[in-house]
MMTF fields as JSON, N, C-alpha, C and O atoms, coordinates in Angstrom:
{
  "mmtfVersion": "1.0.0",
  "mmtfProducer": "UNKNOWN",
  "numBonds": 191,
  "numAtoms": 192,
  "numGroups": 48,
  "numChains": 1,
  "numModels": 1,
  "chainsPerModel": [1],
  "groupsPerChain": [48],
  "chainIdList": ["A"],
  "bondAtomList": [4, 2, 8, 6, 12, 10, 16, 14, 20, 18, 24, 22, 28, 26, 32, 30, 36, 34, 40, 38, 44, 42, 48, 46, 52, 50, 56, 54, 60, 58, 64, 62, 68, 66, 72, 70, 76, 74, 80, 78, 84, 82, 88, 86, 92, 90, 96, 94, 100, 98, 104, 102, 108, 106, 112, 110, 116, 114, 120, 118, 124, 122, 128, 126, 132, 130, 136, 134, 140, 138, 144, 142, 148, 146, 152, 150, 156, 154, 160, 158, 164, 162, 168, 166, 172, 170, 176, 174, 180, 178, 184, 182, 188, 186],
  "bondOrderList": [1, 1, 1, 1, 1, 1, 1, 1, 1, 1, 1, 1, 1, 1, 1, 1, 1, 1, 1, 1, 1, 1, 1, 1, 1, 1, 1, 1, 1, 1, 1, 1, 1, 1, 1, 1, 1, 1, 1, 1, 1, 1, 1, 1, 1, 1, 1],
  "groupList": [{"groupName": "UNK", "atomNameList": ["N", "CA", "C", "O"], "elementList": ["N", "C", "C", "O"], "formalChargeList": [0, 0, 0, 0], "bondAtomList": [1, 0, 2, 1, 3, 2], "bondOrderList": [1, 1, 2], "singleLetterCode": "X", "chemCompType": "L-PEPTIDE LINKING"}],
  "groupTypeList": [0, 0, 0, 0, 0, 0, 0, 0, 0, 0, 0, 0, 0, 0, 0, 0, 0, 0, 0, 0, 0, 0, 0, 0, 0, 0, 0, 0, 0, 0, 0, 0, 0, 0, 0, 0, 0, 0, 0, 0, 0, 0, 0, 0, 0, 0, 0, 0],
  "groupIdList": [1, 2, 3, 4, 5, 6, 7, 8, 9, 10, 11, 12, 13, 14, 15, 16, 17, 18, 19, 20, 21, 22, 23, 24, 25, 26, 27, 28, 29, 30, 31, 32, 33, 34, 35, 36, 37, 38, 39, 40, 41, 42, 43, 44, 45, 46, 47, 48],
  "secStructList": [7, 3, 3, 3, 3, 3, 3, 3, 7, 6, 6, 1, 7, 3, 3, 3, 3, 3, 3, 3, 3, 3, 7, 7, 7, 7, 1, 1, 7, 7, 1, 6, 6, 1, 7, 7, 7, 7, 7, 1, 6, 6, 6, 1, 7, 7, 7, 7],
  "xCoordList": [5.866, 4.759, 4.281, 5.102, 3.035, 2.64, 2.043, 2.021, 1.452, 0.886, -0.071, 0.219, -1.085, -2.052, -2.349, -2.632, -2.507, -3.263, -4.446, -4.515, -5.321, -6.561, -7.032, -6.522, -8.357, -9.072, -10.606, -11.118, -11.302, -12.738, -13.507, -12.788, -14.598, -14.628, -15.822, -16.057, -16.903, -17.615, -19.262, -20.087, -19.278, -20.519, -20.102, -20.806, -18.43, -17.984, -17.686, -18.054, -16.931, -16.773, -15.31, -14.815, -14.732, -12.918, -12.268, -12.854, -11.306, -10.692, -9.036, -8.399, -8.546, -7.328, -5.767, -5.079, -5.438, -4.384, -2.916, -2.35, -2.323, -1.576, -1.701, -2.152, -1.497, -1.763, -0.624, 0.18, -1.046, -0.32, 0.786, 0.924, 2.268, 3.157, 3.881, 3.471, 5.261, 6.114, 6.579, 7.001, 6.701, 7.3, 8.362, 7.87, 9.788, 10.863, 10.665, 10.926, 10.356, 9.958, 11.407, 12.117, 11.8, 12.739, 12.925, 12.091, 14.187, 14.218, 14.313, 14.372, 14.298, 14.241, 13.57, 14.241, 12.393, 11.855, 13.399, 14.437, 13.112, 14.099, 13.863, 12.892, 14.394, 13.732, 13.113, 12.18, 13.48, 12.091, 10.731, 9.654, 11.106, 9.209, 8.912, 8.246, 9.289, 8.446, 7.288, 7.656, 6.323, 5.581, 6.262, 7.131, 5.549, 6.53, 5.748, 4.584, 6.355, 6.025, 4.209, 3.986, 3.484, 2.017, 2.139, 2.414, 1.858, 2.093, 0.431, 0.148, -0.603, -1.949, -1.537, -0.351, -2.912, -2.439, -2.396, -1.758, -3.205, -3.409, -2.14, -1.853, -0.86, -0.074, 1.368, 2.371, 1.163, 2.444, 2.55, 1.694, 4.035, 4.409, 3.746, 3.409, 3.724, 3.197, 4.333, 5.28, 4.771, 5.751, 5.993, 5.216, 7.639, 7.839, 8.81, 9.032],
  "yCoordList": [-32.086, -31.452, -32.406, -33.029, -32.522, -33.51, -32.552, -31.426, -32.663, -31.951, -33.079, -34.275, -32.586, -33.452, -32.709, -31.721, -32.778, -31.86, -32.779, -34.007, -31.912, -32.525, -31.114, -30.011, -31.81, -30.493, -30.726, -31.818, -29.151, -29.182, -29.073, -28.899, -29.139, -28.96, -28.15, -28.147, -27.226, -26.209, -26.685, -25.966, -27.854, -28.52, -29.181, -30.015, -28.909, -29.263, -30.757, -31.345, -31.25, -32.87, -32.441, -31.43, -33.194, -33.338, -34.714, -35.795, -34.522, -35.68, -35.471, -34.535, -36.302, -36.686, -36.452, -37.455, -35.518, -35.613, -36.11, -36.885, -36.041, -36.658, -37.057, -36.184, -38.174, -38.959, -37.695, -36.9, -37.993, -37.396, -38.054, -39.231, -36.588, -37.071, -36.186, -35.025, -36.585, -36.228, -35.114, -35.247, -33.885, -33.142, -32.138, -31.857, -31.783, -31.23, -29.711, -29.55, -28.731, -27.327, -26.649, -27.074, -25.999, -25.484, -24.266, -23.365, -24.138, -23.226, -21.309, -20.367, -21.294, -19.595, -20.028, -20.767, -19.418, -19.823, -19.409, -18.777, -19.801, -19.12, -18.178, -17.864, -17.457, -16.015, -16.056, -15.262, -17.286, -17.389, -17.748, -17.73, -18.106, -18.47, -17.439, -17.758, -16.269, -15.562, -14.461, -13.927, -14.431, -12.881, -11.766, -11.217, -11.423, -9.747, -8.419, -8.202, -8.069, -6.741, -5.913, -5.848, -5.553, -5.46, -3.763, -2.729, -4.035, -2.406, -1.8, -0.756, -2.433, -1.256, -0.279, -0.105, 0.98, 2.117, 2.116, 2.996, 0.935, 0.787, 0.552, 1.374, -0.332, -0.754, 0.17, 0.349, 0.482, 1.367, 2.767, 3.545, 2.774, 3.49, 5.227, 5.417, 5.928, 7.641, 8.28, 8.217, 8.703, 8.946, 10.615, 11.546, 10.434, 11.695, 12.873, 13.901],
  "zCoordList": [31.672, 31.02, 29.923, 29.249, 29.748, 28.747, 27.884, 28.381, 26.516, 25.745, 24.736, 24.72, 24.02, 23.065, 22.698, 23.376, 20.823, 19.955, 19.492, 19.549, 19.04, 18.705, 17.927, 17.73, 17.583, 16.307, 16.967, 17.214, 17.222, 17.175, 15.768, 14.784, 15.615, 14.574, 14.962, 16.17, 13.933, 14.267, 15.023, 15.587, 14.804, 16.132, 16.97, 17.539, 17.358, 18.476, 18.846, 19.863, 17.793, 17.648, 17.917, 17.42, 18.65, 18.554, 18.019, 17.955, 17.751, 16.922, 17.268, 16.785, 18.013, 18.069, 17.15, 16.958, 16.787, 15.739, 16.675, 15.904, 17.575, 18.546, 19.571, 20.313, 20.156, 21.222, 22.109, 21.621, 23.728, 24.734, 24.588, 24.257, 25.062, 25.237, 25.917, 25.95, 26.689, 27.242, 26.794, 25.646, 27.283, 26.375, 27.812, 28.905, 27.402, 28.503, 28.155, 26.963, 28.667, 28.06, 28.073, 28.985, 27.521, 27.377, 28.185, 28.101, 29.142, 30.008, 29.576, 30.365, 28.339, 28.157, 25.974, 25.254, 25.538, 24.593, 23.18, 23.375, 22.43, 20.913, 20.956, 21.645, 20.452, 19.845, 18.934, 18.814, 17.639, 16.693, 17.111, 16.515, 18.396, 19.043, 19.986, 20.971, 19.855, 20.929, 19.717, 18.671, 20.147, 19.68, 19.526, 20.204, 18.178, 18.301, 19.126, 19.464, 19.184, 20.476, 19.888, 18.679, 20.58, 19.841, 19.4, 20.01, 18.32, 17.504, 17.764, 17.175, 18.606, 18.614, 19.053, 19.332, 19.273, 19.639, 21.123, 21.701, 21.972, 23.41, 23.678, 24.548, 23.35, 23.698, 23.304, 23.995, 22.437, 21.752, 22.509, 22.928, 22.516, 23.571, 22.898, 21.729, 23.644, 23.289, 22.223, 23.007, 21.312, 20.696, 21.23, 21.442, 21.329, 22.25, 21.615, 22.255]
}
């Protein structure tokens, strides 16, 4: 997997902040990197 960051800017110019690189993804994420569970009312379970 390769990855490159870069920045738009608001009339749509990009600019390079890391060149592409190699990157090995890790087979199951941390738990400090996952999202926390979505508290809207669409998603949250019916309280019973």
């Amino acid at each position: 997997m390769t990855i490159k960051v870069y920045e738009v800017t608001r009339e749509g110019l990009t600019r390079i902040l890391r060149e592409e690189a190699e990157v090995v993804p890790l087979a199951r994420p941390e738990a400090s990197h996952q999202f926390p569970a979505c508290e809207c009312p669409q998603c949250k379970a019916p309280a019973r």
